[in-house]
C-alpha positions, 0 to 999 in steps of 0.5 A, spaced: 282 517 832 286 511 829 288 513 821 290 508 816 297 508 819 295 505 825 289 500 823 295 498 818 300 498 824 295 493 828 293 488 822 300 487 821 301 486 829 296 482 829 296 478 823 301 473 825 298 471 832 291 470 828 292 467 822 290 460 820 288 459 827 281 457 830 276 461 834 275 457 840 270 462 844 268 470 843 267 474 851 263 479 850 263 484 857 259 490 854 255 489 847 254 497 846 258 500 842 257 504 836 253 499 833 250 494 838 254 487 838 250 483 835 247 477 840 249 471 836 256 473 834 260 469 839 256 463 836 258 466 829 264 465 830 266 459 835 269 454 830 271 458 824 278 459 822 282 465 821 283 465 813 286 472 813 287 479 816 285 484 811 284 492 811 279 496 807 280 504 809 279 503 816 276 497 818 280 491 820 277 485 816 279 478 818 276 473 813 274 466 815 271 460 814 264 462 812 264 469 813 268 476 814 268 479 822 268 487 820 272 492 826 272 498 827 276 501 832 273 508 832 275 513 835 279 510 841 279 503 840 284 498 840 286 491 838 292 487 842 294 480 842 294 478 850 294 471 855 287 469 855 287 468 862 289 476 863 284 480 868 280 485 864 281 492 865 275 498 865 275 497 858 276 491 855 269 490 852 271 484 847 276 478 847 277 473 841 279 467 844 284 463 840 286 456 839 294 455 841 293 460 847 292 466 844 287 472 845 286 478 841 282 483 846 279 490 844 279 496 848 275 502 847 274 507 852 270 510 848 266 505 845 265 509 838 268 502 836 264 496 832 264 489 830 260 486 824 259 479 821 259 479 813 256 473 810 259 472 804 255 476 797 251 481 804 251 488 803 255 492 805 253 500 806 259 501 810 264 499 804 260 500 798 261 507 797 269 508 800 273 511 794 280 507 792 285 506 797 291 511 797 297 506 797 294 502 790 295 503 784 288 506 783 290 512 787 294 518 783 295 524 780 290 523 773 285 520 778 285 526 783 285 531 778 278 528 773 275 528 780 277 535 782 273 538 776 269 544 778 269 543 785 270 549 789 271 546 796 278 546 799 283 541 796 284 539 804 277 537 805 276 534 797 283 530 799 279 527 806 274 526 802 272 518 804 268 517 797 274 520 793 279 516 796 280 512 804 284 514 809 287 520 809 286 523 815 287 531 818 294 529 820 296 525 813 292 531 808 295 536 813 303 533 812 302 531 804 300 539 802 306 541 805 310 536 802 306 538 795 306 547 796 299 547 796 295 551 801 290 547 804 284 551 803 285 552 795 279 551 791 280 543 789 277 545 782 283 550 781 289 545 782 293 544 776 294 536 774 302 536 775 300 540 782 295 533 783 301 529 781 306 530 785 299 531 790 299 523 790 306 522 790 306 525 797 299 522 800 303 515 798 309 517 802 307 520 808 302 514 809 307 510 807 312 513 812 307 513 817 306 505 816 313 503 817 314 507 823 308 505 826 303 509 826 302 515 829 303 517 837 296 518 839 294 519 846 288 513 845 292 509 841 295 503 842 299 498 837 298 491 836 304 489 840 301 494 846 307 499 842 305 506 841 308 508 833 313 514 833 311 517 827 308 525 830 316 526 832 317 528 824 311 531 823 312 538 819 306 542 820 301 538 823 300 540 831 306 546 830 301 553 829 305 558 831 312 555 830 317 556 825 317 552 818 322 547 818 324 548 811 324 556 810 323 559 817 316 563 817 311 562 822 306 557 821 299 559 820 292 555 823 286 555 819 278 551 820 277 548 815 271 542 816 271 544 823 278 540 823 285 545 824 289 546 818 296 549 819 301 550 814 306 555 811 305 561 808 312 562 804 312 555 803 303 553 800 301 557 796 
C-alpha cells in the first residue's frame, strides 16, 4: 500500500493546484469504500475554500474553511489533479471539483480508501492515538530507547508499530535496520540507545530519500502529477532475498515477522 513517502509525494503534488481555491462541486460515483462516504459530504464541502493541504501519518488532510476533509488512500488509492471534463475510468470513485478548471479525482481499485469530514474540536479515533511523526523533532534515538524498555517484541515490529511512531512501513523499517546493523528480529527491549540513535537517524534518512525521489515504485501507486516515484531502484535489502549484500556480498536472508517479509544480511545485521 502507499506508505509516507508516497501520501507525502501526493500532498505535495497536489498542493499547488489546491490551495486557496474554492470547491464548486464533489461527484461521488460510488460511496462504498472502507468507510461508507458520508450522504451530505458534497453539501459539506461546496463553497468551502481550501486553506491548506496537510498530512498526519497517512492521511491526506485538506483544511477549510469550516472543517478538515480526511483522506485515506488505503490499500490502492490515489489522488491525481485532472480536466474536470475528463471521462472517468472503472475506478474513478470520487471528483472534487475546483474553481479555475481544476478537479482532484481519486481511484481506488481497491476501495480500501476513505474520506471523513472533521468539524472543528470532533473527535478524532483514527488520529488520537498515532505516535509522533518520524521526520519531527519528537522522533529519535532518546525517544525510542525510553519506549523499547522491556519490550520483547522484534525492534522491526516495534519500529512499525503505528502507536509508537507514524508511517514506517515494511519497506522504510526493513531499509533503516540494514543502514543501522541491527537484525530485524531482535528483542527491541535489548537494543542499546547508541544503537537507537543511529536507529532514528536511518528512518529520517531513507524516508527522507524516498520523499525526495518520489515515492517508492508500487504497482498500485500513482503520484499526484500521474508519475510513478523511482525510489525502489536504490533499495538495499528490500524485495532481494536470495541476493547478494550490496556492501559485503553474503546472500541476503528472509524471514516473517508480523506476518509481513523481513529480509536482511547476516554479516551486516546483527
Amino acid at each position: 500500500m502507499p506508505e509516507l513517502p508516497e501520501v507525502e509525494t501526493t500532498r505535495r503534488g497536489i498542493e499547488p493546484h489546491c490551495v486557496d481555491r474554492r470547491i464548486e462541486a464533489v461527484v461521488v460515483r460510488q460511496p462504498a469504500l472502507r468507510w461508507p462516504v458520508p450522504g451530505d459530504l458534497a453539501a459539506q464541502l461546496h463553497g468551502q475554500r481550501v486553506e491548506a493541504v496537510e498530512r498526519r501519518a497517512k492521511y491526506l488532510l485538506l483544511q477549510l474553511g469550516d472543517g478538515t476533509l480526511m483522506i485515506h488512500l488505503g490499500m490502492s488509492g490515489s489522488l491525481r489533479v485532472v480536466e474536470p471534463g475528463l471521462a472517468p475510468m472503472t475506478h474513478d470513485h470520487i471528483d472534487i471539483e475546483l474553481e479555475g478548471g481544476i478537479c482532484l479525482r481519486f481511484n481506488d481499485p481497491r476501495r480500501f480508501g476513505s474520506f471523513h469530514y472533521l468539524l472543528p474540536g470532533a473527535p478524532t479515533p483514527l488520529l488520537d492515538h498515532l505516535g509522533p511523526e518520524p521526520l519531527s523533532e519528537a522522533f529519535d534515538g532518546a525517544y525510542l530507547y525510553r519506549r523499547s524498555r522491556g519490550r520483547r517484541g522484534a525492534v522491526k515490529n516495534f519500529i512499525m508499530d503505528g502507536k509508537v511512531v507514524v508511517g514506517v512501513g515494511n519497506i522504510y523499517a526493513s531499509e533503516a535496520l540494514f543502514l543501522s546493523g541491527i537484525r530485524p528480529g531482535r528483542a527491541a527491549g535489548r537494543i542499546s540507545a547508541a544503537r537507537y540513535d543511529a536507529l532514528a537517524n536511518n528512518v529520517k534518512r531513507v524516508l527522507t530519500s524516498a520523499i525526495e525521489q518520489g515515492g517508492t515504485t508500487l504497482r498500485d501507486f500513482v503520484g499526484g502529477d500521474g508519475k510513478p516515484g523511482y525510489f525502489a531502484q536504490k533499495l538495499l535489502v528490500y524485495g532481494r532475498a536470495g541476493e547478494p549484500c550490496r556492501r559485503c556480498g553474503a546472500t541476503l536472508r528472509e524471514v516473517r515477522l508480523g506476518q509481513r517479509s523481513s529480509v536482511y544480511c547476516i554479516e551486516c545485521q546483527r
